[in-house]
C-alpha positions as a Markdown table, in Angstrom:
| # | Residue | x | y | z |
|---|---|---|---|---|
| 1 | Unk | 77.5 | 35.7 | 161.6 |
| 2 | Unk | 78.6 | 35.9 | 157.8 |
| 3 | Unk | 76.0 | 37.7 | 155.3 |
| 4 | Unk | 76.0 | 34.6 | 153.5 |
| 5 | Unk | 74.6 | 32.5 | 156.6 |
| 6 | Unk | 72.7 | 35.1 | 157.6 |
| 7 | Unk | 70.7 | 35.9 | 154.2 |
| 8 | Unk | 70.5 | 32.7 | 152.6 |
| 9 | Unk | 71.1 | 29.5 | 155.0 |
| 10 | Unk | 68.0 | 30.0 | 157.7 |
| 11 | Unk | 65.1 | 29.9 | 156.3 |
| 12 | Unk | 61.7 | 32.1 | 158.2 |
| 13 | Unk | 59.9 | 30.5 | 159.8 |
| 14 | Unk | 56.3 | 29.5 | 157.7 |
| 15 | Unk | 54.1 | 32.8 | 159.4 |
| 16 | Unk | 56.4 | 34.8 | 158.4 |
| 17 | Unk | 54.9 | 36.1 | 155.1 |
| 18 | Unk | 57.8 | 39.0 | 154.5 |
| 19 | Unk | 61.5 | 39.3 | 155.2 |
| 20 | Unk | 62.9 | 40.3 | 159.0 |
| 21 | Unk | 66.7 | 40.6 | 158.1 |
| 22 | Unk | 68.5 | 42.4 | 155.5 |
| 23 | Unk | 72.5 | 42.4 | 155.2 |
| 24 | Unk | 74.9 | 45.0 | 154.0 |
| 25 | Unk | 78.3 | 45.3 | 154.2 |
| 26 | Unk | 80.3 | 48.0 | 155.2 |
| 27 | Unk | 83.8 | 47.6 | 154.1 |
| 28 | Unk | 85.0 | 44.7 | 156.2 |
| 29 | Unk | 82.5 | 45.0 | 159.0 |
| 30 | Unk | 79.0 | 43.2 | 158.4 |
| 31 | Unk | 75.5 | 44.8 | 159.4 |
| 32 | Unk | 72.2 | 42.9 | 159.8 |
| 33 | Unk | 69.5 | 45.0 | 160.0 |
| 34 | Unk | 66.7 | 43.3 | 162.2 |
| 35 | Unk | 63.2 | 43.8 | 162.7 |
| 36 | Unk | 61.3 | 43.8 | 165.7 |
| 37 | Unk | 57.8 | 44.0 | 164.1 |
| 38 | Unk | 55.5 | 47.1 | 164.1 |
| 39 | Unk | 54.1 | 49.3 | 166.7 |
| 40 | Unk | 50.5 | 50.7 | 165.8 |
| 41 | Unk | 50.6 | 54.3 | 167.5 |
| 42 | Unk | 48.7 | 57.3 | 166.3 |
| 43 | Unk | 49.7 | 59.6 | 163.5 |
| 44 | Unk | 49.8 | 62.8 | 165.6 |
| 45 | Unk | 53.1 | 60.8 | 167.1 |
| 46 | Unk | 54.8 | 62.0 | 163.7 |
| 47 | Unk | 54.7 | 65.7 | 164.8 |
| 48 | Unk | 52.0 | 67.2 | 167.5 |
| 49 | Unk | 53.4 | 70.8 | 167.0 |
| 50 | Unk | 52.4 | 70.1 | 163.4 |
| 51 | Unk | 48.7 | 71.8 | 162.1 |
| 52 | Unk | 46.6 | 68.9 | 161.6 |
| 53 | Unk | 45.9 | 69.9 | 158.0 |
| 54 | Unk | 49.8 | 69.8 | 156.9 |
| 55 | Unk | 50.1 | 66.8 | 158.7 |
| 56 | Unk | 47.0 | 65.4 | 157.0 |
| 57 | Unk | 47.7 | 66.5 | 153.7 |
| 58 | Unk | 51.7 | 64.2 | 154.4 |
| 59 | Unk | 50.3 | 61.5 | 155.3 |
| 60 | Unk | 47.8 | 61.4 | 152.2 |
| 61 | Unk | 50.8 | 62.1 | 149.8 |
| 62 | Unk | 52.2 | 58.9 | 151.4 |
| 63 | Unk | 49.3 | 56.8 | 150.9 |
| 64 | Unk | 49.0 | 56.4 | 155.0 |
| 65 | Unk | 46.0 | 56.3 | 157.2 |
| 66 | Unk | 45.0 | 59.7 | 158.8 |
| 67 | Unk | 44.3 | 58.3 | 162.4 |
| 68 | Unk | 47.0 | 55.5 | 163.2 |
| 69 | Unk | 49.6 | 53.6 | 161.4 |
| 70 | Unk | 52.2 | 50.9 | 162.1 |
| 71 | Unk | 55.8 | 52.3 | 163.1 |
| 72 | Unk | 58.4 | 49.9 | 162.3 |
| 73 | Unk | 61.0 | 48.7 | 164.9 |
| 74 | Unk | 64.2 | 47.9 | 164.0 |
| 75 | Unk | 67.7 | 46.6 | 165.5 |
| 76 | Unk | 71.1 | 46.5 | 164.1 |
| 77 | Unk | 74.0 | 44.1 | 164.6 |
| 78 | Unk | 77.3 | 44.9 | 163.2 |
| 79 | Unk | 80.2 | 42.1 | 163.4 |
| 80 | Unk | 83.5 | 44.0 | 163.7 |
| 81 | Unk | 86.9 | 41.7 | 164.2 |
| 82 | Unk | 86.1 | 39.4 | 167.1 |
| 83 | Unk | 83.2 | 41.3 | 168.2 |
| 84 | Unk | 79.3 | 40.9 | 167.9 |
| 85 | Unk | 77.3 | 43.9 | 168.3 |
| 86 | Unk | 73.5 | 44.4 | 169.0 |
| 87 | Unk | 72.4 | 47.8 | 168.8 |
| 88 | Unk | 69.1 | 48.1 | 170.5 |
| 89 | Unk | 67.0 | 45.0 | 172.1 |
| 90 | Unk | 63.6 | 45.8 | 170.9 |
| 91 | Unk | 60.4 | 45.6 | 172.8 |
| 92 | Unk | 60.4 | 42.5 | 174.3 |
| 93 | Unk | 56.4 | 42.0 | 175.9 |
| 94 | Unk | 54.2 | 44.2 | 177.5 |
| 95 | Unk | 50.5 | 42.8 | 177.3 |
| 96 | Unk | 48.9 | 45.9 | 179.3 |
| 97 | Unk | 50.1 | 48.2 | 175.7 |
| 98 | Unk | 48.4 | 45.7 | 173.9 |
| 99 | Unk | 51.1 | 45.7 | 170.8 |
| 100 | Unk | 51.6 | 42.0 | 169.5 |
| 101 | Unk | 52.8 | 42.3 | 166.1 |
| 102 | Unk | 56.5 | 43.6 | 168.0 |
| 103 | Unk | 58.9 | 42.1 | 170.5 |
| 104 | Unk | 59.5 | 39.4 | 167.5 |
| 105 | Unk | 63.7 | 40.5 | 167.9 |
| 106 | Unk | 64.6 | 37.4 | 170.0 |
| 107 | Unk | 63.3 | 34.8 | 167.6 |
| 108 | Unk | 64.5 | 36.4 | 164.6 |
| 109 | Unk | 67.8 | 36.2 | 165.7 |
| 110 | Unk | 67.6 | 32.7 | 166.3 |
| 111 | Unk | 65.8 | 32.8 | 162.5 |
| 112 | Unk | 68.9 | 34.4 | 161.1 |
| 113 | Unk | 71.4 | 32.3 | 163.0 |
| 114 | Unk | 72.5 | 34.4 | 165.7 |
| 115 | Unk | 72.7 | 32.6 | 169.2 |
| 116 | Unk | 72.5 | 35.4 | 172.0 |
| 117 | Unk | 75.1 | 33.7 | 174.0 |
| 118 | Unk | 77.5 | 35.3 | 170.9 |
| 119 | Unk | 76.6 | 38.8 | 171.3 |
| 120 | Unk | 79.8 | 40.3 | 172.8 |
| 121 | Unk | 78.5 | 44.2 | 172.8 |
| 122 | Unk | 75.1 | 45.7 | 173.4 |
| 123 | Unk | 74.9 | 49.2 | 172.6 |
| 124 | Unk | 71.5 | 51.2 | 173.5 |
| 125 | Unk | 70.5 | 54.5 | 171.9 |
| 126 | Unk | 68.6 | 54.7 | 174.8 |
| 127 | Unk | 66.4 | 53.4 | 177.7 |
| 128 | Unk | 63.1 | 53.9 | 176.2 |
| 129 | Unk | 61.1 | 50.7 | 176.3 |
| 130 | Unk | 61.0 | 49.5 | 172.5 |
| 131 | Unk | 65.3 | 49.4 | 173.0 |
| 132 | Unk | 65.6 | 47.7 | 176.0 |
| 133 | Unk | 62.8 | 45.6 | 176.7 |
| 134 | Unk | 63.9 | 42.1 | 174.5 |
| 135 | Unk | 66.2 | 41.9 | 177.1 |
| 136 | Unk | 63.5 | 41.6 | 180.0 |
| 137 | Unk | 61.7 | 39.0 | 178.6 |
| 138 | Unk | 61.8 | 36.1 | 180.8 |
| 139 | Unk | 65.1 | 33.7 | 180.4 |
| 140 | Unk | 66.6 | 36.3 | 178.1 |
| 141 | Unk | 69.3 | 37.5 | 181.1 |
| 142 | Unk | 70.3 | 33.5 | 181.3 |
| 143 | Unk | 71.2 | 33.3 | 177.6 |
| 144 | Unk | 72.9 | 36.2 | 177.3 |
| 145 | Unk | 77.3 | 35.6 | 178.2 |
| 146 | Unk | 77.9 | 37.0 | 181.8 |
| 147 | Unk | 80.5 | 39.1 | 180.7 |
| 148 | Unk | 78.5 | 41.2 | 178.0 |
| 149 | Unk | 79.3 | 44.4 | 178.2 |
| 150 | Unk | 76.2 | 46.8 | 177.5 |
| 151 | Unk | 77.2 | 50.6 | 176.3 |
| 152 | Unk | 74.9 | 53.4 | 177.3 |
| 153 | Unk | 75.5 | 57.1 | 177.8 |
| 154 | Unk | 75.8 | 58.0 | 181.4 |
| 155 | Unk | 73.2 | 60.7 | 181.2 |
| 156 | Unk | 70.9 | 58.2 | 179.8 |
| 157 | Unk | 71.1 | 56.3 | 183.0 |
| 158 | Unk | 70.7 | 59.5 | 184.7 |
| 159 | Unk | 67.8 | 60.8 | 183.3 |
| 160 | Unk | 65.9 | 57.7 | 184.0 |
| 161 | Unk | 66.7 | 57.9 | 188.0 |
| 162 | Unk | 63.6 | 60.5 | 187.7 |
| 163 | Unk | 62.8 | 61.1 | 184.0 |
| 164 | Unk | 61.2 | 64.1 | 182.5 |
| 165 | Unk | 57.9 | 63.5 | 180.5 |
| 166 | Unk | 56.9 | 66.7 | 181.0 |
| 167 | Unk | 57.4 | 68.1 | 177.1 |
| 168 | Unk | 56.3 | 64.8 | 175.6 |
| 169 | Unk | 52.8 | 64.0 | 173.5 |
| 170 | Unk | 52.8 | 60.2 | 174.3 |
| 171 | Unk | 49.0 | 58.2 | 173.9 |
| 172 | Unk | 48.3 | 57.0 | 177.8 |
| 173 | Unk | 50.0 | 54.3 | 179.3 |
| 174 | Unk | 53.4 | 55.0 | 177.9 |
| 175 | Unk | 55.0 | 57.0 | 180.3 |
| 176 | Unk | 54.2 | 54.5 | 183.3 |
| 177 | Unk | 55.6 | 51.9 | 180.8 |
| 178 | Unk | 58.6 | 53.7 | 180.1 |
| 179 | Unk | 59.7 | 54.5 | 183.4 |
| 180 | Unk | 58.8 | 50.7 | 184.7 |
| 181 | Unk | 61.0 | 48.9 | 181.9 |
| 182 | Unk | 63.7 | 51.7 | 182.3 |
| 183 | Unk | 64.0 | 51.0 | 185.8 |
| 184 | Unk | 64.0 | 47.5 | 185.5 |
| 185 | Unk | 66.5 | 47.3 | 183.3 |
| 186 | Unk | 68.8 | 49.3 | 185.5 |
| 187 | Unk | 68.4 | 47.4 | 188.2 |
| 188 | Unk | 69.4 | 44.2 | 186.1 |
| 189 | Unk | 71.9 | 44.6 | 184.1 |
| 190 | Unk | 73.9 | 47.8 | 186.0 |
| 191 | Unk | 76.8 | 45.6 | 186.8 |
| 192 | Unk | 77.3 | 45.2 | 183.1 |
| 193 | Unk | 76.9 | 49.0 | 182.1 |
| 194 | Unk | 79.8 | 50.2 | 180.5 |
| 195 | Unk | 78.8 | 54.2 | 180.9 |
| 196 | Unk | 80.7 | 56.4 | 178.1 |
| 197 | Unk | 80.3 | 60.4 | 178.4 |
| 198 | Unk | 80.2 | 61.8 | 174.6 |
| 199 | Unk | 81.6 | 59.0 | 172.4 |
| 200 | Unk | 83.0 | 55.3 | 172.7 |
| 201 | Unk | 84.5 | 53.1 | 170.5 |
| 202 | Unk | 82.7 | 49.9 | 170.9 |
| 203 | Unk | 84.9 | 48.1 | 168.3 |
| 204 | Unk | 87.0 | 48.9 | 165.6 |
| 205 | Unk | 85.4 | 51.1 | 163.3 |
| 206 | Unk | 82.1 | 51.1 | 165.7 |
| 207 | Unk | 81.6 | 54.4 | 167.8 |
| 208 | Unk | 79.0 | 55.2 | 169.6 |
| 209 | Unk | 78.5 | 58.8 | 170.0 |
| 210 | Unk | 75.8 | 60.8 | 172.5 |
| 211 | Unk | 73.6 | 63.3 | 170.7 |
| 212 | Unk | 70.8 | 64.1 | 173.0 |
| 213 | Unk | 67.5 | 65.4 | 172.1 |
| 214 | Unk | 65.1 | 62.7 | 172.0 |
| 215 | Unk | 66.3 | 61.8 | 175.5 |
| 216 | Unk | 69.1 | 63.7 | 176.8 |
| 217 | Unk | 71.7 | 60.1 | 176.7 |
| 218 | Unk | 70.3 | 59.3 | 173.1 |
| 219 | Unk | 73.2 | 58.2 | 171.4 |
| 220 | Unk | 73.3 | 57.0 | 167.6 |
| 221 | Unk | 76.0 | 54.3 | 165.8 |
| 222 | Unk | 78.5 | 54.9 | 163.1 |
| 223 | Unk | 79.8 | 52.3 | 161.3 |
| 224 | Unk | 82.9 | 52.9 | 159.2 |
| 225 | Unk | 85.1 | 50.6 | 156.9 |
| 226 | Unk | 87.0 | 51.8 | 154.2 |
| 227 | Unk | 85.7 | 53.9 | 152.2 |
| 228 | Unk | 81.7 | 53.0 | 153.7 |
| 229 | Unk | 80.0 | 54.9 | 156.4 |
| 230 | Unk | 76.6 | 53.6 | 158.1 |
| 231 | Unk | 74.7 | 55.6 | 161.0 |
| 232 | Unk | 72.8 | 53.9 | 162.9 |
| 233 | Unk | 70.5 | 57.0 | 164.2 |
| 234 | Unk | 68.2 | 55.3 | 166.6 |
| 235 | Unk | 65.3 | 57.8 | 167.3 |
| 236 | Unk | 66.1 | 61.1 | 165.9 |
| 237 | Unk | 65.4 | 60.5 | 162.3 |
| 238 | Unk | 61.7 | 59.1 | 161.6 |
| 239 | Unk | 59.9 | 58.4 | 158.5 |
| 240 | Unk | 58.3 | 62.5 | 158.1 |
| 241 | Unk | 62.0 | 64.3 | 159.5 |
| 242 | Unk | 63.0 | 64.7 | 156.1 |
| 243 | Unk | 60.6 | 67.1 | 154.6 |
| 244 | Unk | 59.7 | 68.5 | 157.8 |
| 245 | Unk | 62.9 | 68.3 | 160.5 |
| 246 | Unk | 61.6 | 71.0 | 163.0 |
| 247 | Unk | 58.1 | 68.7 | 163.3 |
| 248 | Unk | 58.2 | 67.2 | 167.1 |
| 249 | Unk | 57.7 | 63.7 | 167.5 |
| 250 | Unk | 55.3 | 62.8 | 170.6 |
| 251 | Unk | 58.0 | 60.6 | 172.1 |
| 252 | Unk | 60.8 | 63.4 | 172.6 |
| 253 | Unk | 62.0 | 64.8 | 175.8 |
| 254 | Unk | 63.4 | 67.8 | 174.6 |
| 255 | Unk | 61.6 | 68.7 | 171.1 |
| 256 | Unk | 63.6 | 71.6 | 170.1 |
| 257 | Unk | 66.6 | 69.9 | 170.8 |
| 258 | Unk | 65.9 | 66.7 | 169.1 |
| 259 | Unk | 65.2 | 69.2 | 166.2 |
| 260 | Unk | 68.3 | 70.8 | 166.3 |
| 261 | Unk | 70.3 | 67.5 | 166.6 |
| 262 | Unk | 68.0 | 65.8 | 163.3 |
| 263 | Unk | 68.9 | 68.3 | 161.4 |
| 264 | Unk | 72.4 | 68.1 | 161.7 |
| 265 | Unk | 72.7 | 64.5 | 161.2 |
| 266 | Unk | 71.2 | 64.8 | 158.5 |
| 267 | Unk | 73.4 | 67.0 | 156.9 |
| 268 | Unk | 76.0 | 65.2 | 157.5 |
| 269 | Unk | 74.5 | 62.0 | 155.9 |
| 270 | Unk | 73.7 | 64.4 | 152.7 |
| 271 | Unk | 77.7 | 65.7 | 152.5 |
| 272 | Unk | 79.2 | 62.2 | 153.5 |
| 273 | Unk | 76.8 | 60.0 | 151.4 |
| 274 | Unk | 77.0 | 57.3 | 153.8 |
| 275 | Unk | 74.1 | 55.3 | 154.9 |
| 276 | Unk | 71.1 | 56.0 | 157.3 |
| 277 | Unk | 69.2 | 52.8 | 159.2 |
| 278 | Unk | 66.6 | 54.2 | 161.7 |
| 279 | Unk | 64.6 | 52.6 | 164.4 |
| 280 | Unk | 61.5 | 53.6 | 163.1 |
| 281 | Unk | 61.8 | 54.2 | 159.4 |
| 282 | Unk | 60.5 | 51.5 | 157.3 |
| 283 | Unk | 62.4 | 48.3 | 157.2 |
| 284 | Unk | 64.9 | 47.5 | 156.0 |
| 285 | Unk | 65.7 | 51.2 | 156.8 |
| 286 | Unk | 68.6 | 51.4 | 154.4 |
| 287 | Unk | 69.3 | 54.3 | 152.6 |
| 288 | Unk | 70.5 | 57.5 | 151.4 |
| 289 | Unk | 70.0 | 61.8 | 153.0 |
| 290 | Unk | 69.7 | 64.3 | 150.0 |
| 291 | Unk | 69.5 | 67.7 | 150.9 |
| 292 | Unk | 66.0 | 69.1 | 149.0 |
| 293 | Unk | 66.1 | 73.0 | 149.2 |
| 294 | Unk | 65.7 | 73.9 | 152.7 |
| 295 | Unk | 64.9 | 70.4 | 153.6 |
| 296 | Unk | 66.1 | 66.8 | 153.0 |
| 297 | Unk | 64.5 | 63.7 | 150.9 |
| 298 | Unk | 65.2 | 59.7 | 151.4 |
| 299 | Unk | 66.8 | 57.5 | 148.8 |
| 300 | Unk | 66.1 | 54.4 | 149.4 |
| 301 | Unk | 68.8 | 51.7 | 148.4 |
| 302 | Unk | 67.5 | 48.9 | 145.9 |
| 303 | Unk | 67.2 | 46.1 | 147.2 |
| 304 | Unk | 70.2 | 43.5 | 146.9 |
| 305 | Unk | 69.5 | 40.2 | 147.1 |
């Protein structure tokens, strides 16, 4: 993976009508930011501790619908030295949650170039089913190198041995989902688990690091080179955490925690100035934390092309 190759050689495939990858470089190490499509889930997912007028009146100063709106899903993969690193595996398929437009990670790494059978590292934030279920879809395992080594937090593995949904404001079906993909992942791929307590450095300048919250193994990414800093934060920032950080999003375990732990990443993405890419913010999910009184506000980075 070079960006070169990766930005400008493989061209998308005709249906697809807007970009899937972006590149950005972080000192020596490359990062392709992936997307796995959308997920259209109800608004009251942005924050169901929320009043329904404040969280009415965001969503109209954002120009979004009031009832449901489409969640983006994104993956990383940083190339550090030797190594090739996939953080996150998307959603892969699950026809009974009736959400087509994701599980598209797969093909667009073949679109950008990347053969699976070169990913050295997996890393997963966690074991909820939009981050681990690309690698469930049928013939994935076969194409993947037998020796991969996948990086999780050991709590997050022990969580999901009997998981907690009991604080959670998830629309039906979700919780059977997630515990049926969680478990199925553990049961094939645990030979390859490479369980890490608090933090783990993946490659060089690649560290994982556990933060719970959203789910008590959630873990996010930094990427440093240099000078540059990236964070990879999986699930604890989204889209509406900025301006309102103590809102609860209807897919964390422990709320108040999750909170707690946005907040602080997100002061230290305002004092280091490095870059944020989220799982959920809008793609390509690259840019800036300013701190805004009491709260925070995005910068997007212009787009380079």
């Amino acid at each position: 993976m070079t960006l070169e190759n990766t930005s400008r050689a493989v061209k998308s495939s005709p249906d697809e009508l807007v970009p899937s990858r972006y590149a950005v470089r972080i000192g020596d190490i490359e990062v392709l930011v992936i997307s796995d499509g959308v997920l259209p889930l109800p608004t009251k997912m942005l924050g169901h501790n929320a009043e329904p007028a404040a969280r009415a009146a965001w969503l109209n100063d954002m120009f979004l619908p009031p009832d449901a709106f489409d969640w983006a899903l994104n993956a990383v993969v940083v190339r550090s030295g030797s190594q090739t690193i996939l953080i996150d595996a998307g959603l892969g398929l699950d026809p009974e949650l009736n959400l087509p437009r994701a599980g598209q990670l797969i093909k667009r790494l073949e679109a950008a170039g990347i053969d699976l059978g070169s990913v050295t590292d997996l890393v997963l934030t966690h074991m909820h089913m939009d981050h681990v279920g690309g690698l469930l879809v049928d013939g994935v395992k076969d194409r993947l190198r037998p020796d991969l080594r996948i990086h999780v937090a050991a709590a997050e593995v022990k969580f999901w041995e009997a998981p907690d949904f009991s604080h959670v404001s998830m629309p039906p079906g979700f919780p059977d989902a997630l515990r049926a993909a969680a478990k199925k992942f553990a049961a094939e791929y645990r030979s390859q688990l490479q369980l890490f307590d608090d933090e783990y450095e993946v490659a060089p300048g690649v560290v994982a690091s556990r933060t719970g919250g959203h789910t008590p193994g959630h873990s996010v990414v930094r990427v440093t080179s240099g000078k540059d800093r990236l964070m990879f934060a999986g699930d604890a920032v989204f889209a509406v955490g900025f301006e309102h950080p103590d809102w609860h999003n209807g897919f964390e375990h422990d709320p108040e925690e999750a909170a707690r732990v946005r907040v602080r990443l997100l002061r230290e993405l305002a004092e280091t100035g490095g870059l944020l890419v989220a799982t959920h913010m809008p793609f390509p999910s690259v840019g800036h934390v300013a701190v805004d009184g009491d709260v925070f506000r995005w910068v997007p980075v212009f787009w380079d092309y």
